[in-house]
Phi, psi and omega in degrees: 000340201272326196275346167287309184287000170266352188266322189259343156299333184259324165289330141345303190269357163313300171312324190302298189282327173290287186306356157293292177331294142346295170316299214244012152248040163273001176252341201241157165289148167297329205273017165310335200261356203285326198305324196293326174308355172312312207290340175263323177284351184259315177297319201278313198279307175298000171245339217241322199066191223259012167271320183295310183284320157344272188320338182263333185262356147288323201261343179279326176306321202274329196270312201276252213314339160304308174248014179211003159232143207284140358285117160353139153050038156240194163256351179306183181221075138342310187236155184274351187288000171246015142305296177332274209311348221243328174311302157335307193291288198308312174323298187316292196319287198313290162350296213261254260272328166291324175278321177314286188315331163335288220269323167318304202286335166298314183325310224274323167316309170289315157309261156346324139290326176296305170313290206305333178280345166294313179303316188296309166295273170329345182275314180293323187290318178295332150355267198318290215294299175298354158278315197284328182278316172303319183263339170294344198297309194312324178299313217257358157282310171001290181275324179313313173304324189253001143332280174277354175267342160279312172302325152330289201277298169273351163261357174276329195282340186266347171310311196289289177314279166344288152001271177320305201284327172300311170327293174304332173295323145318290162337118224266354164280346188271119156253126196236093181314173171299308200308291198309316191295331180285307163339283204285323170323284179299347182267317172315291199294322150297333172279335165342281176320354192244316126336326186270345194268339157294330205275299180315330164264358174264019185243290214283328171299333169287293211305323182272303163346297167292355185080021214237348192256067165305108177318151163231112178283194148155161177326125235143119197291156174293299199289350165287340182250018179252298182303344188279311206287325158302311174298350173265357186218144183273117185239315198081231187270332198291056164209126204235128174240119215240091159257150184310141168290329146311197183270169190276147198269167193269178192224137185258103174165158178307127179303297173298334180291306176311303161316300213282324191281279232288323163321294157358291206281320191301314197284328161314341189235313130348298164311326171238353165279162171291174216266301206268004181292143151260128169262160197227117151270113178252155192221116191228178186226102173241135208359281197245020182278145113241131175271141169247131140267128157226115202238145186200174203252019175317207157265345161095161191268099178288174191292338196285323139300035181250009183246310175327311197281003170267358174271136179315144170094342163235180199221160190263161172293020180212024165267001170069199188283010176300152187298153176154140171271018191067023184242348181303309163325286192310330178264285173342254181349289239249334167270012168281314204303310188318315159269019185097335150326140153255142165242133166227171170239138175248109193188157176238106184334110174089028206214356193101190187178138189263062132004108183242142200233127172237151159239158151284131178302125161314161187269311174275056186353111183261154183292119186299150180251127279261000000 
């Protein structure tokens, strides 16, 4: 079928051109026109190649001399210069059909790099996709990992006590002065407290994972959100808080968010300074900043760990056995990143480590509200 519709395509395009020819020789001499069957033997030999075209060009010679040349509606040829023409036709055919097949068979090359290179690319994109999978898998046992060894370790531990200190209290065989009923009593309620302060950061942490944790900004002097912040974690004596002498500059940014980093860093620094230590809060205004400095005598960061310890779960090597789940960095950084914010550490091995909060300075101060 394909080679019939290709046999009735080319008597076509014969017909096509003998009835132009028709048309138009009462204007032009005919034998001008014979040039015009190119038009048919030149479309058949690039689509077709050099048997079709041969053939069309044979059949344009046998059509032109049949109805345009004397004697009229024979095949005979009077003059031999149209032996010539028919040569031509043929020439013509063989040519244009070899460069058609050229040009085809380059296509068809190029086509076929161009596959194998989208294939090469795609073999790479699926790669790509499937390393990027691998490695989110390996991230998310990772964290599944430090998950379940923080729900293991740190929530059982403040569990046992509370448990342990009730129990006794309970206990209806156990005598027990005011002092102890008061002790275990103060031991519930701090490991509570303490508890609650794990289960809350591992909600905050899902919540900036998921993309869940949206700032509500607004306007809020720096040293009203360092005393709020104080007021929520037990420092004692231990905190030296160092505000501008002039007025304090405003801070642009989620209030509670805001609060929550700085407690973060405070508590983070408490925690790895010594007892006898003071940590020092400074709070400046550098261009378009406001800086929280936490600065504390601790043991300090190496350099190599100094990006590692904002990952949830982790800790630096030279904090020893202290308690923690590691997650107090990683949320700071991440409701600092939420606003707009930076957190970064500054320290030198064995010398302490500075905790730095840059926010955006409000552009306006707004009137704190009452």
């Amino acid at each position: 079928m394909r080679r019939f519709s290709r046999v009735v395509a080319c008597l076509g395009a014969l017909a096509l051109v003998t009835g132009a020819i028709e048309l138009l020789q009462g204007h032009i001499p005919v034998l001008s026109l014979a040039v015009l069957y190119l038009l048919a033997i030149i479309p058949v030999a690039v689509a077709w190649g050099i048997v079709y075209a041969v053939g069309v060009a044979i059949g344009s010679m046998l059509a032109f001399n049949f109805f345009f040349l004397q004697p009229l509606y024979t095949l005979t040829l009077q003059d031999d210069r149209n032996w010539f023409a028919l040569l031509v036709f043929v020439f013509t055919a063989a040519v244009v059909s070899e460069l058609a097949t050229r040009s085809r068979r380059r296509a068809d090359e190029a086509e076929a790099a161009l596959l194998a290179l989208r294939q090469v690319t795609e073999e790479r994109e699926r790669l790509a996709a499937e390393a990027l999978e691998a490695e989110a898998l390996r991230r998310s046992d990772a964290m599944k990992t430090a998950l379940l060894r923080a729900v293991s370790h740190d929530l059982r531990s403040p569990l046992m006590a509370i448990l342990t200190s009730a129990g006794a209290l309970a206990h209806g065989e156990l005598s027990l002065d005011p002092d102890d009923r008061r002790e275990l009593a103060e031991t519930i309620l701090s490991e509570a407290d303490r508890l609650d302060r794990i289960v809350s950061n591992l909600l905050d942490l899902s919540r900036l994972q998921a993309g869940a944790a949206v700032p509500e900004p607004g306007d809020w002097p720096a040293d009203d959100l360092v005393l709020q912040a104080l007021d929520g974690i037990e420092v004692g004596s231990r905190v030296e808080v160092v505000l501008p002498e002039d007025d304090s500059p405003f801070v642009h940014a989620d209030r509670a968010q805001a609060e929550r980093i700085v407690a973060n860093l405070i508590e983070n620094a408490l925690r790895y300074s010594p007892p006898d230590e003071p940590v020092r809060v400074q709070v400046r205004e550098i261009g378009s900043d406001v800086l929280v400095r936490v600065v504390d005598h601790g043991p300090g960061i190496r350099p190599s760990e100094a990006e590692r310890i904002f990952e949830p779960f982790q800790r630096g090597s030279l904090t020893g056995t202290t308690r923690g789940a590691g997650l107090g960095l990683a949320i700071a950084r991440g409701f600092a990143e939420a606003n707009g914010g930076r957190v970064w550490v500054e320290s030198h091995e064995g010398q302490g480590a500075t905790f730095v909060l840059a926010l955006p300075l409000a552009s306006v101060p707004a009137e704190v509200p009452a």
